[in-house]
DOMI-254345 format. One record per residue (C-alpha): residue number from 1; residue in one letter; y, x, z. Coordinates in steps of 0.05 Angstrom, whole numbers, plus 5000, padded with zeros to 4 digits. Layout:
REM DOMI-254345
    n  res  north  east    up
  NUM    A      Y     X     Z
...
//
This chain:
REM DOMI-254345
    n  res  north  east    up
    1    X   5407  4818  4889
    2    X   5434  4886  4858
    3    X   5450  4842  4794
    4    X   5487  4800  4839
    5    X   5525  4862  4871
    6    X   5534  4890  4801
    7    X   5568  4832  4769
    8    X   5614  4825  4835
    9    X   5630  4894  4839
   10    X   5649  4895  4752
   11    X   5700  4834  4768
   12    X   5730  4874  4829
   13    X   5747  4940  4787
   14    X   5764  4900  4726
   15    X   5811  4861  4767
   16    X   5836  4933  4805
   17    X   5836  4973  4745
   18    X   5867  4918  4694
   19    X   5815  4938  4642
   20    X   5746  4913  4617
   21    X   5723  4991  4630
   22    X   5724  4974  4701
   23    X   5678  4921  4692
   24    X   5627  4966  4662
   25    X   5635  5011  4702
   26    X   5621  4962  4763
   27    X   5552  4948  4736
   28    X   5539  5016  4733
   29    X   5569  5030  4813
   30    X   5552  4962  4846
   31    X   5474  4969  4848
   32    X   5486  5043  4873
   33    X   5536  5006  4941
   34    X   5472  4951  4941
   35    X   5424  5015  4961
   36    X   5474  5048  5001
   37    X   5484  4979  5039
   38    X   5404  4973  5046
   39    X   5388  5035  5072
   40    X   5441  5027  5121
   41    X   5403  4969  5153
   42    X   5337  4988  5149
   43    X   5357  5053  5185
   44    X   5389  5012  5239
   45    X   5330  4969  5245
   46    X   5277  5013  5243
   47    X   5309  5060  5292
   48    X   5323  4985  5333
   49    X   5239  4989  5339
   50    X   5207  5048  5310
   51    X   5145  5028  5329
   52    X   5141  4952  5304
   53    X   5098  4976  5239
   54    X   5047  5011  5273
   55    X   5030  4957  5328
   56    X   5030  4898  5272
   57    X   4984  4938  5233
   58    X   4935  4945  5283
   59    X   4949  4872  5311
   60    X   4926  4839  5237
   61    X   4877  4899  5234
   62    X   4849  4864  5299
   63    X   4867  4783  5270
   64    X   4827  4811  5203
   65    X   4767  4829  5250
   66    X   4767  4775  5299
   67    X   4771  4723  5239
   68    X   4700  4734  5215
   69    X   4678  4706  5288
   70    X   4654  4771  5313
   71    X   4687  4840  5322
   72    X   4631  4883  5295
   73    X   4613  4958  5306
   74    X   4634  4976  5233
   75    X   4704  4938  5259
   76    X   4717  4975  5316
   77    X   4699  5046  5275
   78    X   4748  5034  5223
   79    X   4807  5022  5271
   80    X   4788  5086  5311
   81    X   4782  5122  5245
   82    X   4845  5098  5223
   83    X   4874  5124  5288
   84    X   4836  5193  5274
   85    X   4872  5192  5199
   86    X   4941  5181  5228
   87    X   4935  5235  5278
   88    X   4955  5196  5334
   89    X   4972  5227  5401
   90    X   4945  5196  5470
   91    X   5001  5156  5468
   92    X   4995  5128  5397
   93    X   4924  5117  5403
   94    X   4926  5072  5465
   95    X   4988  5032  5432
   96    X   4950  5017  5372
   97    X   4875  4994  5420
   98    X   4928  4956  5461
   99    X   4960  4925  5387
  100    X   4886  4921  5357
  101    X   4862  4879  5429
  102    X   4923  4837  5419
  103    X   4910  4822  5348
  104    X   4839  4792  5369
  105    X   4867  4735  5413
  106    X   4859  4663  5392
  107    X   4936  4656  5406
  108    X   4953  4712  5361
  109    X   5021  4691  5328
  110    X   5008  4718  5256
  111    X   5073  4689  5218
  112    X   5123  4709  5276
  113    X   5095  4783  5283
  114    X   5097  4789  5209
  115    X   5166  4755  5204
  116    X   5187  4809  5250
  117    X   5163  4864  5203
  118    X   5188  4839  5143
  119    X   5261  4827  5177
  120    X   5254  4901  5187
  121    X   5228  4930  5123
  122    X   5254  4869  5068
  123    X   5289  4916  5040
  124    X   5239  4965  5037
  125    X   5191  4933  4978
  126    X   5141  4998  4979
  127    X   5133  4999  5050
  128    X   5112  4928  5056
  129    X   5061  4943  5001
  130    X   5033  4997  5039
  131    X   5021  4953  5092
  132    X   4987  4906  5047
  133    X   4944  4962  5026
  134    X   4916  4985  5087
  135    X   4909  4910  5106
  136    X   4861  4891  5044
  137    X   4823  4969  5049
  138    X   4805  4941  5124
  139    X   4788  4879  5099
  140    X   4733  4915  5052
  141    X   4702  4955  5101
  142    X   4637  4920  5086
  143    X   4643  4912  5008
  144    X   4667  4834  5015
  145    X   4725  4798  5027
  146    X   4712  4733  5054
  147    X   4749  4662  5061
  148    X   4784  4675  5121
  149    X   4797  4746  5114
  150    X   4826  4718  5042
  151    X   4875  4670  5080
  152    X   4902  4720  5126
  153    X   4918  4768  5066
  154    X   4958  4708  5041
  155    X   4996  4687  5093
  156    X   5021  4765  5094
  157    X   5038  4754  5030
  158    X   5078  4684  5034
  159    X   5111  4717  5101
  160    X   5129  4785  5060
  161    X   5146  4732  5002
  162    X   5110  4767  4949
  163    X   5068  4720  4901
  164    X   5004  4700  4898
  165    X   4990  4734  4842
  166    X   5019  4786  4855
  167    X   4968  4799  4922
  168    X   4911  4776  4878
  169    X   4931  4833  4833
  170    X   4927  4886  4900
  171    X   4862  4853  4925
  172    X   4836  4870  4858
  173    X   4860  4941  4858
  174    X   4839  4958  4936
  175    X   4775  4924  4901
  176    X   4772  4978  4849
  177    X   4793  5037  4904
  178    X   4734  5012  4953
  179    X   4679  5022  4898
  180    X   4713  5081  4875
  181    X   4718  5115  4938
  182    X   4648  5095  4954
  183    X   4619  5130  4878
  184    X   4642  5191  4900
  185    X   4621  5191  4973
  186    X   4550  5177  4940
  187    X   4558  5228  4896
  188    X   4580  5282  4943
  189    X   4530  5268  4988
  190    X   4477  5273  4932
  191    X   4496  5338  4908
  192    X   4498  5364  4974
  193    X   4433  5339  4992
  194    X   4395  5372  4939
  195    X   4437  5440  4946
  196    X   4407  5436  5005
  197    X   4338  5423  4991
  198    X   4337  5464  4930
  199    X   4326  5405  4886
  200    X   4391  5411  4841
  201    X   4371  5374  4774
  202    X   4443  5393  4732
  203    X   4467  5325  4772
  204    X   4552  5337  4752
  205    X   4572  5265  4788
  206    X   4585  5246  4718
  207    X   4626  5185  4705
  208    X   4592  5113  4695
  209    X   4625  5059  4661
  210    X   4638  5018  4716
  211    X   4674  5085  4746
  212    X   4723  5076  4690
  213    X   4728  5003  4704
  214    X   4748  5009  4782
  215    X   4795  5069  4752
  216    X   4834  5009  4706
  217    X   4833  4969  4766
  218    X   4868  5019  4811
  219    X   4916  5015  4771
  220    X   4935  4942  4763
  221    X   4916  4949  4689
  222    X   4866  4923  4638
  223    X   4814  4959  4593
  224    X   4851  4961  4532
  225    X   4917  4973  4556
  226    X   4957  5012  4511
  227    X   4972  5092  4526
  228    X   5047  5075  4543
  229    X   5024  5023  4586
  230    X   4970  5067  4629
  231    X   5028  5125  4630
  232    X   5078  5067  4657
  233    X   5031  5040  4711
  234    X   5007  5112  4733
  235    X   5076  5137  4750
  236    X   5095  5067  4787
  237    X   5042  5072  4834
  238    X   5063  5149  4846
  239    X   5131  5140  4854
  240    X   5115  5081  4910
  241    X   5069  5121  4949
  242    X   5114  5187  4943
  243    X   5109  5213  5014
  244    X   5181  5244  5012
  245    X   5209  5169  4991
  246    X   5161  5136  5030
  247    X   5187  5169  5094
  248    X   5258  5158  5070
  249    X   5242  5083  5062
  250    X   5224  5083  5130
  251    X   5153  5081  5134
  252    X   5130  5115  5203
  253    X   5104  5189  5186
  254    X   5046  5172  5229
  255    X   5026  5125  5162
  256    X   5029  5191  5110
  257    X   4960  5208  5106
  258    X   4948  5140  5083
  259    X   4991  5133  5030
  260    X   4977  5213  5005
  261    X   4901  5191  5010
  262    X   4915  5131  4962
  263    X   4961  5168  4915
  264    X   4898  5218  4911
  265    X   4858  5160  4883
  266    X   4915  5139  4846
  267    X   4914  5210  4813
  268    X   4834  5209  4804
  269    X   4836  5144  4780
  270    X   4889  5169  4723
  271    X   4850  5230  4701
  272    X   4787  5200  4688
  273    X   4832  5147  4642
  274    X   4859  5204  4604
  275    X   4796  5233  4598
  276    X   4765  5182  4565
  277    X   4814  5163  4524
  278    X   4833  5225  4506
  279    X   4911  5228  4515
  280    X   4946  5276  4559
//
């Protein structure tokens, strides 16, 4: 669409100005007035309902756990934890049990409440990956993703219009971040245990291989992808989960600590890359 705007906005100075400079120089302004014209609406919208992106979350938080048949314990921790992790007031945190309950009922109208969203944020790419983010992470709070937790995360991503492949490509990353996340837990907890009991064995939570694999995986990229390549994918992901930008995008500041705890893993993930391979 900036293309679009671009090549309109080069015939409308070339035309004005009565030279081929103002053509060029309309590429260079007309995907600068697309922005401007963006932000404009997602500013009116989201201040329109400010909090639309924290109830859907916790309504397909609550659709996610309802859709394995039974709402289990480990469910119903992750949502309140999620609630802890988002520092939500008394207010907040009964809006989001209230969104979480709704998202449970057999009725639940999954394409309209995510139509809404995207209406609000489509021009707000990164926040609507976010979403998808925290989506798939709740979807792995057992280590699995099954069939029709794997149809819901699809439909998000027809409704959101981002490709299939594209969402396989996240699953696979959130994939990498779970076991990740989960190495290190271990190992912290390890270390701590025998500082505890005295039993420290020179135990460093060194890396594995299959550390270095869910590293590549965190960031979208394969084993033997070039330097450039790792560098390129590395600042993408940091630039998208920027807080500052993130906020200016729109994205609720209750939904920060998510996205800082991701681009933490994002930043992990990176420096155990460069340490093995040995670039800086």
């Amino acid at each position: 669409m900036s293309f679009i705007w671009a090549i309109i906005t080069g015939f409308v100075l070339s035309i004005v100005l009565k030279t081929g400079w103002g053509f060029m120089l309309g590429l260079f302004i007309g995907p600068m007035l697309y922005r401007t014209f963006c932000n404009k609406l997602t500013e009116q919208s989201t201040q329109a309902n400010p909090t639309l992106y924290l109830t859907v979350v916790f309504e397909v938080l609550g659709h996610l756990s309802k859709s394995k048949g039974v709402v289990t314990q480990d469910d119903i921790n992750l949502a309140r934890q999620f609630m802890d992790q988002l520092q939500l007031d008394s207010n907040g945190r009964q809006l989001a049990q209230e969104s979480f309950n709704q998202g449970k009922a057999s009725d639940y109208p999954l394409r309209s409440r995510l139509k809404q969203l995207y209406t609000q944020y489509r021009f707000r790419r990164n926040v609507l990956n976010i979403f998808c983010e925290q989506l798939i992470q709740s979807a792995l709070v057992d280590g699995n993703l099954d069939e029709k937790e794997s149809k819901i995360l699809f439909i998000v991503a027809e409704e959101f219009n981002i490709p299939r492949q594209q969402m396989a490509m996240y699953i696979q990353m959130m994939m990498g971040s779970y076991h990740f996340h989960q190495k290190n837990t271990n190992q912290q907890e390890r270390s701590q245990y025998q500082h505890k009991n005295n039993s420290y064995n020179g135990y460093q939570g060194y890396s594995t291989q299959s550390d270095l694999q869910n590293a590549y995986r965190i960031l979208g990229i394969k084993l033997n992808a070039e330097i450039s390549e790792i560098k390129r994918a590395y600042r993408k992901l940091m630039n998208e989960h920027h807080p500052d930008k993130l906020v200016s995008k729109g994205l609720p500041k209750e939904m920060l600590e998510a996205a800082k705890k991701r681009a933490q893993e994002i930043q992990a993930a990176y420096d155990l890359i460069k340490a093995a391979r040995g670039f800086k």
